[in-house]
PDB file of N, CA, C and O in Angstrom:
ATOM      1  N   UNK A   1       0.843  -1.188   0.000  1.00  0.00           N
ATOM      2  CA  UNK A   1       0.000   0.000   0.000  1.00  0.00           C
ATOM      3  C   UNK A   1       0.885   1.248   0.000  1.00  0.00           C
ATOM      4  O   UNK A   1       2.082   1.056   0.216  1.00  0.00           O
ATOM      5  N   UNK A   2       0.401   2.688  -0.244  1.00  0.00           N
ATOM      6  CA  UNK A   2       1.004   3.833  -0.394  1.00  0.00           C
ATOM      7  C   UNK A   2       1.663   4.201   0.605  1.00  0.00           C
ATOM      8  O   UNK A   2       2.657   4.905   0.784  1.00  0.00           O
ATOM      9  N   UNK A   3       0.507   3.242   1.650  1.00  0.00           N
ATOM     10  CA  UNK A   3       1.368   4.202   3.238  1.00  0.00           C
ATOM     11  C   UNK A   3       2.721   4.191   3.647  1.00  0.00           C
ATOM     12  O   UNK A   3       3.175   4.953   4.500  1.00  0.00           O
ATOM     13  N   UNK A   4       3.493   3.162   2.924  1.00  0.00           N
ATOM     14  CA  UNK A   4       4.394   2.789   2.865  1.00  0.00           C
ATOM     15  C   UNK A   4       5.820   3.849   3.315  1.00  0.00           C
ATOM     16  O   UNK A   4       6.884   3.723   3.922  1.00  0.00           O
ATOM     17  N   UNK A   5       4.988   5.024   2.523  1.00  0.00           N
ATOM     18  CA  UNK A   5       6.206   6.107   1.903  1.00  0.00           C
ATOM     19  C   UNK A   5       6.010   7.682   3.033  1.00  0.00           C
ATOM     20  O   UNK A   5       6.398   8.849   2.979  1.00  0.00           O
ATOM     21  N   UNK A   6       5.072   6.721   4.116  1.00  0.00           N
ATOM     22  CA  UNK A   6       4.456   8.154   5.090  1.00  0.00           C
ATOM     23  C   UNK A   6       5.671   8.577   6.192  1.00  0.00           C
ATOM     24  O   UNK A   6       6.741   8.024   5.937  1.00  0.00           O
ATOM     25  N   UNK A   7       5.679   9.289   7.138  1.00  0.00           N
ATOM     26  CA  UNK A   7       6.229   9.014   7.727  1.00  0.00           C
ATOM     27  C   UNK A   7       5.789   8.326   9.179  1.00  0.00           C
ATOM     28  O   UNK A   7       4.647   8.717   9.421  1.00  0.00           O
ATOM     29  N   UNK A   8       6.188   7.597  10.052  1.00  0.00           N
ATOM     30  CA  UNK A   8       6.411   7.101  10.830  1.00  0.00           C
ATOM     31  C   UNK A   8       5.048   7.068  11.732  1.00  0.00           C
ATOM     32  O   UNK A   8       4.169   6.208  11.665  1.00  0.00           O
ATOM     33  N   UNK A   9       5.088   8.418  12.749  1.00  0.00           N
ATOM     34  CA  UNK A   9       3.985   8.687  12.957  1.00  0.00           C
ATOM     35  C   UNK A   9       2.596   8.964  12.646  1.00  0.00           C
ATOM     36  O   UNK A   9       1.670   8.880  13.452  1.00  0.00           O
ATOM     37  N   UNK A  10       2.503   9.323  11.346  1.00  0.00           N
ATOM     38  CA  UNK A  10       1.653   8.857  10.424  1.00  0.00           C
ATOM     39  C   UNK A  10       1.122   7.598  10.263  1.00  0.00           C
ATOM     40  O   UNK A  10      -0.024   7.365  10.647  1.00  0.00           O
ATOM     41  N   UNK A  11       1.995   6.528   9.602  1.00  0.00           N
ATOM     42  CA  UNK A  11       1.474   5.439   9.483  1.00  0.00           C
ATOM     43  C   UNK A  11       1.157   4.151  10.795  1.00  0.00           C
ATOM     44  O   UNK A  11       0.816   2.973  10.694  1.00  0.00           O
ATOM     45  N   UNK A  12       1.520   5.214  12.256  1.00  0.00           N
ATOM     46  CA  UNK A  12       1.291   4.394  13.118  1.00  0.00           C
ATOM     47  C   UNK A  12       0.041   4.639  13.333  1.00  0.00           C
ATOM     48  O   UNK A  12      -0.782   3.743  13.519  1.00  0.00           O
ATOM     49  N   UNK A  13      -0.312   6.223  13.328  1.00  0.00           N
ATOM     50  CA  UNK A  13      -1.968   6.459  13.269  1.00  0.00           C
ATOM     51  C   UNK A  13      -3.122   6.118  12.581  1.00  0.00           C
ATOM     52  O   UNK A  13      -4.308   6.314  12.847  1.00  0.00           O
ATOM     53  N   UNK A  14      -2.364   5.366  11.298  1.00  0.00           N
ATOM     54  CA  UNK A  14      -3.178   4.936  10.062  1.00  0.00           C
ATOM     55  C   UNK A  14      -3.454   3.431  10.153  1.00  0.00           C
ATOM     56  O   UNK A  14      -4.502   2.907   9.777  1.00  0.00           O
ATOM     57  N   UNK A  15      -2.365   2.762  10.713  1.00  0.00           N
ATOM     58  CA  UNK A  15      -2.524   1.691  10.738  1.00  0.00           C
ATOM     59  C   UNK A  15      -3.546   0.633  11.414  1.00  0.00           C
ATOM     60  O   UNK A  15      -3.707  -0.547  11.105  1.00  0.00           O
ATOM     61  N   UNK A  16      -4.017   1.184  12.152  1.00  0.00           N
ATOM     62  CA  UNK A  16      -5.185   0.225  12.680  1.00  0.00           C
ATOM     63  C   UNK A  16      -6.483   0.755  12.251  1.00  0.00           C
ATOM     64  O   UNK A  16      -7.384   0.287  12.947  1.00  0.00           O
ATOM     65  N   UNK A  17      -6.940   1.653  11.251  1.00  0.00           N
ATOM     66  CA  UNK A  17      -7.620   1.845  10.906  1.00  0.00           C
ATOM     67  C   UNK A  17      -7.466   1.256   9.126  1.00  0.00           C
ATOM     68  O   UNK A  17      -6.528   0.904   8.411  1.00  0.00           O
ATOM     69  N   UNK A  18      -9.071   1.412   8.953  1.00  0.00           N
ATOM     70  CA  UNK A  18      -9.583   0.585   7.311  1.00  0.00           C
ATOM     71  C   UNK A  18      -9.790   1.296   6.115  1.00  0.00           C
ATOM     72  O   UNK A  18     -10.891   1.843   6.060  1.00  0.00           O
ATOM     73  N   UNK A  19      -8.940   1.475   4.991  1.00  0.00           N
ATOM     74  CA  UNK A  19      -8.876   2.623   4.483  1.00  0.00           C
ATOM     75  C   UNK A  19      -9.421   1.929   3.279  1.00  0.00           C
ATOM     76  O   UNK A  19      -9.038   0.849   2.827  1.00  0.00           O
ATOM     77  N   UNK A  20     -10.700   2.968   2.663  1.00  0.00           N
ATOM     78  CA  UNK A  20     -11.170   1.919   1.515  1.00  0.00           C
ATOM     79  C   UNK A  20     -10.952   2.370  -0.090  1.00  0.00           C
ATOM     80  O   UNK A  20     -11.363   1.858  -1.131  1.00  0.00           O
ATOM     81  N   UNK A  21      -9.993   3.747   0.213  1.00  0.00           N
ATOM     82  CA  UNK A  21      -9.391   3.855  -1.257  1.00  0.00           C
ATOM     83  C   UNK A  21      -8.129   5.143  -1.380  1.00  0.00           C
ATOM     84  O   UNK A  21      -7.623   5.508  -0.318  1.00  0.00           O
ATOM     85  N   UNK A  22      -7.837   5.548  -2.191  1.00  0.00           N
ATOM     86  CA  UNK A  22      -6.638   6.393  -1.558  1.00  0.00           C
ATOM     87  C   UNK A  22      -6.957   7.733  -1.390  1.00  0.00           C
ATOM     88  O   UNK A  22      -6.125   8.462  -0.850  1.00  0.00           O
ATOM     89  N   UNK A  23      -8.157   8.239  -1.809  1.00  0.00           N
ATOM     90  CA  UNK A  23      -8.870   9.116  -1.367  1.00  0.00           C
ATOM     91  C   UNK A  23      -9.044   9.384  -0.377  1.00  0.00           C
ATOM     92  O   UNK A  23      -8.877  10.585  -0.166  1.00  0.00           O
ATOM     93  N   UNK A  24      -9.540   8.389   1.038  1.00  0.00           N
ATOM     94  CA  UNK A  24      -9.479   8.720   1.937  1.00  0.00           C
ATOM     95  C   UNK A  24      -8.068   8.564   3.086  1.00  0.00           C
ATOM     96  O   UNK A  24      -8.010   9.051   4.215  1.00  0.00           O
ATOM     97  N   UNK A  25      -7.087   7.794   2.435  1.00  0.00           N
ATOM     98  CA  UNK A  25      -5.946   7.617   2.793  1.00  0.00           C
ATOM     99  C   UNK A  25      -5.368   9.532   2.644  1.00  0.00           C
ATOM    100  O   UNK A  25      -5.047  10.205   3.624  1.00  0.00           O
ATOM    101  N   UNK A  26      -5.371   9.848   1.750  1.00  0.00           N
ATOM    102  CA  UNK A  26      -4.974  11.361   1.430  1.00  0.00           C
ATOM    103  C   UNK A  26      -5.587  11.902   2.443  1.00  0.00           C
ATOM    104  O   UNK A  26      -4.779  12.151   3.338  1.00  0.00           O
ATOM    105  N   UNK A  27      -6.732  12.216   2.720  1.00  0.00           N
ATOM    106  CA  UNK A  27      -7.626  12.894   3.834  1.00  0.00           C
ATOM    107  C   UNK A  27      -6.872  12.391   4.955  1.00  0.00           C
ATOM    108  O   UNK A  27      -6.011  13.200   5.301  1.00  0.00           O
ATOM    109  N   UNK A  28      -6.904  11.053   5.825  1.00  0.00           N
ATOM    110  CA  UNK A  28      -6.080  10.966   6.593  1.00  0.00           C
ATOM    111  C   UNK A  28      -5.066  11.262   7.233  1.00  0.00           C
ATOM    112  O   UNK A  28      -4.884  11.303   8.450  1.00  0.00           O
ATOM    113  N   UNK A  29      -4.101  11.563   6.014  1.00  0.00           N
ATOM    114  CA  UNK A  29      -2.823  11.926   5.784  1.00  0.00           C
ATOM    115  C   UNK A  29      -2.869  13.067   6.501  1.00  0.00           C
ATOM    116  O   UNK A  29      -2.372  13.170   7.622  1.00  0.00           O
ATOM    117  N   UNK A  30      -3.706  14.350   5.654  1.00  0.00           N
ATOM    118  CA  UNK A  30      -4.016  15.381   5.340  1.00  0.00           C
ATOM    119  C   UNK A  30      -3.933  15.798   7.089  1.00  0.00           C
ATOM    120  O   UNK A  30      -3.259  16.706   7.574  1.00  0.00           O
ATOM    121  N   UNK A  31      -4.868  14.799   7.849  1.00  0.00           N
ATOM    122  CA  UNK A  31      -5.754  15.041   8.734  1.00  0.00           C
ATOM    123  C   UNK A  31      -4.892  15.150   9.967  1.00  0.00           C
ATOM    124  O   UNK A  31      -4.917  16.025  10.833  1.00  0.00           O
ATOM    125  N   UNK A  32      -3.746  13.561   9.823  1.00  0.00           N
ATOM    126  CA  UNK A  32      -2.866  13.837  11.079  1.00  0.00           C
ATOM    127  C   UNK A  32      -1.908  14.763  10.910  1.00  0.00           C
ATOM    128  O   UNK A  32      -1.447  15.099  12.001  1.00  0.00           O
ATOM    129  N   UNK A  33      -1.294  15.452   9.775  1.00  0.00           N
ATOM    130  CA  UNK A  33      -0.426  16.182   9.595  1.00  0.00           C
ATOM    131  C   UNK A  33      -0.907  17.788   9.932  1.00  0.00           C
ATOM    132  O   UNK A  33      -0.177  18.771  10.053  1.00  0.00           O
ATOM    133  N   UNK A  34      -1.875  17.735  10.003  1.00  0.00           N
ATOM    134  CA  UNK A  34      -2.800  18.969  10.538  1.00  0.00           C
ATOM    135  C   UNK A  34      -2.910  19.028  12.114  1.00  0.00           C
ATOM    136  O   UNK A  34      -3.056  20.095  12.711  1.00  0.00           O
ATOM    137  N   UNK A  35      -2.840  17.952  12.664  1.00  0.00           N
ATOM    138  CA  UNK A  35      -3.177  17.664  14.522  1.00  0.00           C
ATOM    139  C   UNK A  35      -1.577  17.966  14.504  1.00  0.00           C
ATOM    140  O   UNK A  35      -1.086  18.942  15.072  1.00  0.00           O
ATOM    141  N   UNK A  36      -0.985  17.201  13.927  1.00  0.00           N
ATOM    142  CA  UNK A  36       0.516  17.057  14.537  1.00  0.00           C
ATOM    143  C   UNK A  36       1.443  18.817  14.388  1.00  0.00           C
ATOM    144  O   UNK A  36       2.408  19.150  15.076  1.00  0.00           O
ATOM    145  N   UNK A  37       0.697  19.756  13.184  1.00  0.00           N
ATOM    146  CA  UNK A  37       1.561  20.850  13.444  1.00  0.00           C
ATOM    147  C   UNK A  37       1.004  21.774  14.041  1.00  0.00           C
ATOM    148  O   UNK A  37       1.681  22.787  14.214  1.00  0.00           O
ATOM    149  N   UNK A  38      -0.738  21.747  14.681  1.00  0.00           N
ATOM    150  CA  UNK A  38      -1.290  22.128  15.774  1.00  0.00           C
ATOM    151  C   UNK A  38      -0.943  22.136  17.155  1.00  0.00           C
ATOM    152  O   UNK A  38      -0.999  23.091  17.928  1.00  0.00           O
ATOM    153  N   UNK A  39      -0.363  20.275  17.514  1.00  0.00           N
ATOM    154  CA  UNK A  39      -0.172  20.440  18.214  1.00  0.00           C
ATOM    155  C   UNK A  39       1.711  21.034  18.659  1.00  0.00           C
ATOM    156  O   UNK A  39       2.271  21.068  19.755  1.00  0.00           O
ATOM    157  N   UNK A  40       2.130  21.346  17.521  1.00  0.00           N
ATOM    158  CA  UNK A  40       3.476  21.739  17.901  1.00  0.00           C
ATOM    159  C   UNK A  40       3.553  23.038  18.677  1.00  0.00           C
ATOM    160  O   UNK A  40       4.238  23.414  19.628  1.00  0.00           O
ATOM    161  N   UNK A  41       1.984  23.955  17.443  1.00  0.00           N
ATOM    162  CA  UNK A  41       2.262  25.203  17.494  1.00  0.00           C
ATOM    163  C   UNK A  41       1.652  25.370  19.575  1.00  0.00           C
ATOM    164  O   UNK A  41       2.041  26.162  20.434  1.00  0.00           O
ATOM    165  N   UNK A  42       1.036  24.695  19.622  1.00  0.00           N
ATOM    166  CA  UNK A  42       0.517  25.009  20.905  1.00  0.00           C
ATOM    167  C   UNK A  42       1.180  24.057  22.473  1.00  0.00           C
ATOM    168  O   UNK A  42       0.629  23.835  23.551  1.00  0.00           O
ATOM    169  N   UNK A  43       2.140  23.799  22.111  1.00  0.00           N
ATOM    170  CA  UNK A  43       2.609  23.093  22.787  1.00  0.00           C
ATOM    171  C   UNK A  43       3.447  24.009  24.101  1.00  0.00           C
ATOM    172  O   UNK A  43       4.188  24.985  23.981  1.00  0.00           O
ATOM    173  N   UNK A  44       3.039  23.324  25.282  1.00  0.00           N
ATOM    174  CA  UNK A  44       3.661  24.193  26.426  1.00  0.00           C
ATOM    175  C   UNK A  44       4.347  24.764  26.457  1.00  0.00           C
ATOM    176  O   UNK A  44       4.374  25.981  26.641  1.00  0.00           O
ATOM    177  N   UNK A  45       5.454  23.727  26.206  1.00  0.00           N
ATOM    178  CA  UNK A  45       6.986  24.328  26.706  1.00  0.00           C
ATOM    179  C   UNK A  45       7.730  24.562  25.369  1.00  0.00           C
ATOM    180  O   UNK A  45       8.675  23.839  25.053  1.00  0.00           O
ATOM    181  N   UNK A  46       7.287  25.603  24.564  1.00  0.00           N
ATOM    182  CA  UNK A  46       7.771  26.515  23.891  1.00  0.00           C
ATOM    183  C   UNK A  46       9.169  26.796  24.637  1.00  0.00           C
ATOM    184  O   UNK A  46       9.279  26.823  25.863  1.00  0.00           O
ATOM    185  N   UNK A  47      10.343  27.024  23.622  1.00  0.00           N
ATOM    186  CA  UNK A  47      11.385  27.881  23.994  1.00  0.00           C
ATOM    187  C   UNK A  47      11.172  29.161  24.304  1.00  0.00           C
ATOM    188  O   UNK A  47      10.792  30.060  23.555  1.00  0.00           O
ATOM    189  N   UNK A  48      11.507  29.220  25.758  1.00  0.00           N
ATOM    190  CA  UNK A  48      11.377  30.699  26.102  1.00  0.00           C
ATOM    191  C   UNK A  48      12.367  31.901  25.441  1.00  0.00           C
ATOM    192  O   UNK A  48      13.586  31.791  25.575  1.00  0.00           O
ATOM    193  N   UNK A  49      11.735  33.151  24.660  1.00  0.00           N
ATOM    194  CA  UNK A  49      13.043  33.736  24.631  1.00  0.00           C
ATOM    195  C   UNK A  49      14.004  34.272  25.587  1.00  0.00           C
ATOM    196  O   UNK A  49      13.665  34.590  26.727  1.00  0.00           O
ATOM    197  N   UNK A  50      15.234  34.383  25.136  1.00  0.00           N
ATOM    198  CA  UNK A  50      16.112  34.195  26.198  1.00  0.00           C
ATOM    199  C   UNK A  50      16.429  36.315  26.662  1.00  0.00           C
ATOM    200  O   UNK A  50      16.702  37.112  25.765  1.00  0.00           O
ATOM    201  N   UNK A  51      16.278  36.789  28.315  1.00  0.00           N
ATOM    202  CA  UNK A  51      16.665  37.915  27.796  1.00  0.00           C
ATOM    203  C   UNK A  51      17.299  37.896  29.283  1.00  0.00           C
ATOM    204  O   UNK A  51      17.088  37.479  30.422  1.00  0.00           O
ATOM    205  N   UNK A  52      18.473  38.833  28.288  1.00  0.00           N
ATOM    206  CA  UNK A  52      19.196  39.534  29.330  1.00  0.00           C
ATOM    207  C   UNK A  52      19.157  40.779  30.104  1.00  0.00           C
ATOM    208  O   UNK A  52      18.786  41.791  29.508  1.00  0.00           O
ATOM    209  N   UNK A  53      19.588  40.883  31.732  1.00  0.00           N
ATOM    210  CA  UNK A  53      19.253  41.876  32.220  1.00  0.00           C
ATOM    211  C   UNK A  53      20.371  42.568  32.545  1.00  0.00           C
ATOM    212  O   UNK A  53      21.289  41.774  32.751  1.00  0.00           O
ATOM    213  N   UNK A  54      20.733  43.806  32.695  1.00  0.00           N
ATOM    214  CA  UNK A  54      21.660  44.657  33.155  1.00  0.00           C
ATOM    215  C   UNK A  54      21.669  44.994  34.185  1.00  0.00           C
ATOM    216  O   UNK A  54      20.716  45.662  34.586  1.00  0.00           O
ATOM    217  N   UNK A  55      22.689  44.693  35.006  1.00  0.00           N
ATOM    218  CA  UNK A  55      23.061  45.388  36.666  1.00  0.00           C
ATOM    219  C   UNK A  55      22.867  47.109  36.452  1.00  0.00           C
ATOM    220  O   UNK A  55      23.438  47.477  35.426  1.00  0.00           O
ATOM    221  N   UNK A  56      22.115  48.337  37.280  1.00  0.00           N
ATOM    222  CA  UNK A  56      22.654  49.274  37.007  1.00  0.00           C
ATOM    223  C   UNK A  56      22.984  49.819  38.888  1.00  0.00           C
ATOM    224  O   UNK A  56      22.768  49.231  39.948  1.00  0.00           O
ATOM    225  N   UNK A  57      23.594  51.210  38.567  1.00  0.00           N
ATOM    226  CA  UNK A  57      23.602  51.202  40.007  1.00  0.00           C
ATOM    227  C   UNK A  57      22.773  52.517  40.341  1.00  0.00           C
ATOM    228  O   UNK A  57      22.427  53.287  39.445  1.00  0.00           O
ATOM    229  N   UNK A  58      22.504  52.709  41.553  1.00  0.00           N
ATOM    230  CA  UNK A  58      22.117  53.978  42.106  1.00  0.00           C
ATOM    231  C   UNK A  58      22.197  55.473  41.653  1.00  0.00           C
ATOM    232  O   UNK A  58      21.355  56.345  41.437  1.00  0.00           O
ATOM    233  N   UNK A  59      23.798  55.393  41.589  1.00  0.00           N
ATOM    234  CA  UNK A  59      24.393  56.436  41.199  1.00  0.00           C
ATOM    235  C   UNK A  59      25.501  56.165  39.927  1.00  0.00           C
ATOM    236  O   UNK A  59      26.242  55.184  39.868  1.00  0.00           O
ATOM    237  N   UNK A  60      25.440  57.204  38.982  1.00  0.00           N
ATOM    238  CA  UNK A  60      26.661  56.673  37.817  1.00  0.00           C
ATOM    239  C   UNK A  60      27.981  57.560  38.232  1.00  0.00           C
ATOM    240  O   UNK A  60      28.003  58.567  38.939  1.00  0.00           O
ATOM    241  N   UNK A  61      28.715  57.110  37.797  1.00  0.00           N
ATOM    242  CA  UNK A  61      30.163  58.104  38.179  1.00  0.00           C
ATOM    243  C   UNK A  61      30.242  59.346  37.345  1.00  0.00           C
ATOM    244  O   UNK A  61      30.319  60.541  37.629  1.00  0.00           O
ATOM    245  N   UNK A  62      30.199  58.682  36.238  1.00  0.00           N
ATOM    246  CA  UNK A  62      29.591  60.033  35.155  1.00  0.00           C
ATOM    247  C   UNK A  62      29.530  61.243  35.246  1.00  0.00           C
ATOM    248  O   UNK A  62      30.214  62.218  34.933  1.00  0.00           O
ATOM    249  N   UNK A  63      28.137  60.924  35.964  1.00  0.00           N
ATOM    250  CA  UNK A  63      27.389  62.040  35.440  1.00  0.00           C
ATOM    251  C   UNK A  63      26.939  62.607  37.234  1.00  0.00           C
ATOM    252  O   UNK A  63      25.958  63.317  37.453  1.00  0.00           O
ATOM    253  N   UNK A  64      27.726  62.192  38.143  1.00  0.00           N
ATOM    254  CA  UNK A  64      27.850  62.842  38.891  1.00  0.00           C
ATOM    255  C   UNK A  64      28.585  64.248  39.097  1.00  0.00           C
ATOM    256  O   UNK A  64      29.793  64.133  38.889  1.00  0.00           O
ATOM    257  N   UNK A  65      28.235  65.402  39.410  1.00  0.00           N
ATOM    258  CA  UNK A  65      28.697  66.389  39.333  1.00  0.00           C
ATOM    259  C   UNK A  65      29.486  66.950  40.812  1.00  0.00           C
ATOM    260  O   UNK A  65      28.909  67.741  41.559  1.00  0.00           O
ATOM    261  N   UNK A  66      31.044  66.354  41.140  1.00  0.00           N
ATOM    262  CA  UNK A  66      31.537  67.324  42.278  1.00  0.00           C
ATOM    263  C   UNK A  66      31.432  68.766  41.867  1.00  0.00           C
ATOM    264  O   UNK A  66      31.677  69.239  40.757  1.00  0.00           O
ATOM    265  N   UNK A  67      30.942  69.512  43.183  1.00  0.00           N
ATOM    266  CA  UNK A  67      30.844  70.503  43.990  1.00  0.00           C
ATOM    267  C   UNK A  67      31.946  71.263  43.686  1.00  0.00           C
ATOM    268  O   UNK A  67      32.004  72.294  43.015  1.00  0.00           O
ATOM    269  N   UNK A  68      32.885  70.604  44.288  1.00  0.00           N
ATOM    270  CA  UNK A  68      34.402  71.129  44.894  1.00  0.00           C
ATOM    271  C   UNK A  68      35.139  71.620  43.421  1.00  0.00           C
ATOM    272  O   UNK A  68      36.021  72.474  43.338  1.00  0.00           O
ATOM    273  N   UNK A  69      34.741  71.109  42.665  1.00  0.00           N
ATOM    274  CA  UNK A  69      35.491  71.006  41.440  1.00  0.00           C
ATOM    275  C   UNK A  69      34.661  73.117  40.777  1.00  0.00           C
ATOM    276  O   UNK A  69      35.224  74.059  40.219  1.00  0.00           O
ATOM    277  N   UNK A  70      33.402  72.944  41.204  1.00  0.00           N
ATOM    278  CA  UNK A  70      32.971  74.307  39.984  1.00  0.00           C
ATOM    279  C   UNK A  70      33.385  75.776  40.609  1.00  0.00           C
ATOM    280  O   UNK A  70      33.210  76.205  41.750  1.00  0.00           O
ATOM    281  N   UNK A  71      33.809  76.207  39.808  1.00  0.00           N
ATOM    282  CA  UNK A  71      34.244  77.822  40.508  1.00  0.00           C
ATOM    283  C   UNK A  71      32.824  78.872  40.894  1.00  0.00           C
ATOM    284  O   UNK A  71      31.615  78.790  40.680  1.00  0.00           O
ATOM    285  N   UNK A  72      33.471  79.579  41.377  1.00  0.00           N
ATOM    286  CA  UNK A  72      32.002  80.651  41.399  1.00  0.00           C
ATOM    287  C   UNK A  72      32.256  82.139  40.596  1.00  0.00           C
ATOM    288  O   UNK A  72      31.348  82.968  40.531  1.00  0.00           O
TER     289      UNK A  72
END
């Protein structure tokens, strides 16, 4: 039979069922390959994106302004 050439999971889903021409073998096909990238898209544990955070501090050195330093 065609199923031959499915892949794997496919033809494990196909296989205990009675297929009475290749018409509905196609639909089948059609049918688990539709559950199976449904259920990828909705699947829990998605890769989280990854983000990074920055330490900052209180005060910057910068843009701190000594006193002592401005004339009058």
């Amino acid at each position: 039979m065609a199923a031959g050439g499915l892949d794997y999971s496919v033809r494990k889903k196909l296989d205990t069922q009675y297929l009475r021409d290749m018409v509905q073998l196609a639909d089948r096909v059609r049918q688990a390959e539709r559950l199976k990238a449904e259920k990828a898209r909705s699947s829990k544990f998605h890769k989280k994106e990854k983000v990074a955070y920055v330490e900052t501090n209180n005060s910057d050195d910068e843009y701190d302004i000594n006193y002592e330093d401005v004339e009058d």
